[in-house]
MARVEXMI-198620 format. One line per field, with one value per residue (C-alpha): residue in three letters; residue number from 1; x, y, z. Coordinates in steps of 0.5 Angstrom, whole numbers, padded with zeros to 4 digits, always signed. Example, Ala and Ser with C-alpha at 12.3 -4.5 7.8 and 13.67 -1.06 7.14 Angstrom:
BEGIN
rest: (ALA/SER)
nr: (1/2)
px: (+0025/+0027)
py: (-0009/-0002)
pz: (+0016/+0014)
// end
This chain:
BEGIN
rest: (UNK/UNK/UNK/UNK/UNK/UNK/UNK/UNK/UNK/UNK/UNK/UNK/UNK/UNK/UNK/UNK/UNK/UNK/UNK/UNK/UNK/UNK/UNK/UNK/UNK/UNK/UNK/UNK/UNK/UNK/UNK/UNK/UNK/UNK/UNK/UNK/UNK/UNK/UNK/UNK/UNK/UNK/UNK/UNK/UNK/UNK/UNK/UNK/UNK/UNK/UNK/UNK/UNK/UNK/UNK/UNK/UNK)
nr: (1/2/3/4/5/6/7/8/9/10/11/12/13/14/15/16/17/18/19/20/21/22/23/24/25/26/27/28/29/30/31/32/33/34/35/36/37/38/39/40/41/42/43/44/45/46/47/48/49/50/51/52/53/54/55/56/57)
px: (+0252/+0244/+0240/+0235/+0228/+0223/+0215/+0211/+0215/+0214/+0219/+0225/+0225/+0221/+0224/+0226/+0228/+0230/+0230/+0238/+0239/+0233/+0230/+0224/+0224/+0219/+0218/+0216/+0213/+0216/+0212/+0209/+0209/+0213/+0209/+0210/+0216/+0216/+0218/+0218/+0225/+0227/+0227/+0229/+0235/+0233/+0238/+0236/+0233/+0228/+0230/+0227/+0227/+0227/+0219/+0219/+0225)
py: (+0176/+0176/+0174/+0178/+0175/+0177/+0181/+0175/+0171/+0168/+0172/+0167/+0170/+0176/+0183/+0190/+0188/+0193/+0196/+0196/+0202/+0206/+0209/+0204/+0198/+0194/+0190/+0182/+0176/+0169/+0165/+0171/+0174/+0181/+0186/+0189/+0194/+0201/+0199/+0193/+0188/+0190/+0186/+0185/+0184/+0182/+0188/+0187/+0180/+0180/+0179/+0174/+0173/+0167/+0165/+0166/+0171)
pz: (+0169/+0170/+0165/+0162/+0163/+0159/+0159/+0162/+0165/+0173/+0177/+0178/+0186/+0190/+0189/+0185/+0178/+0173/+0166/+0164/+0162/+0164/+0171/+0170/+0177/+0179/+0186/+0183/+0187/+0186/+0181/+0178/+0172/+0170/+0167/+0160/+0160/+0157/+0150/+0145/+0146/+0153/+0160/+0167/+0171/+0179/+0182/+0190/+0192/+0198/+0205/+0208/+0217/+0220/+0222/+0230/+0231)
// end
């Protein structure tokens, strides 16, 4: 299971991360800091990492 990363910290990888347990999905880049979540205990879990394509192809 993934952990819950918390309001601040940098993004472990680039995608879409998601409040459990409520509609609320952000899209973070790796390395920066995820927002604040609509109230006070909550976090994220990455639901869908990006893709990434080969340069040159």
């Amino acid at each position: 299971m993934a952990q819950k990363l918390t309001p601040g910290t940098p993004a472990p990888e680039s995608g879409q991360y998601k409040v459990p347990g409520s509609k609320t999905e952000i899209t973070a880049v790796k390395g920066k800091p995820l927002p604040p979540t609509p109230k006070a205990g909550q976090g994220y879990k990455l639901v869908d990492p990006t893709k990434h394509k080969p340069k040159g192809k």
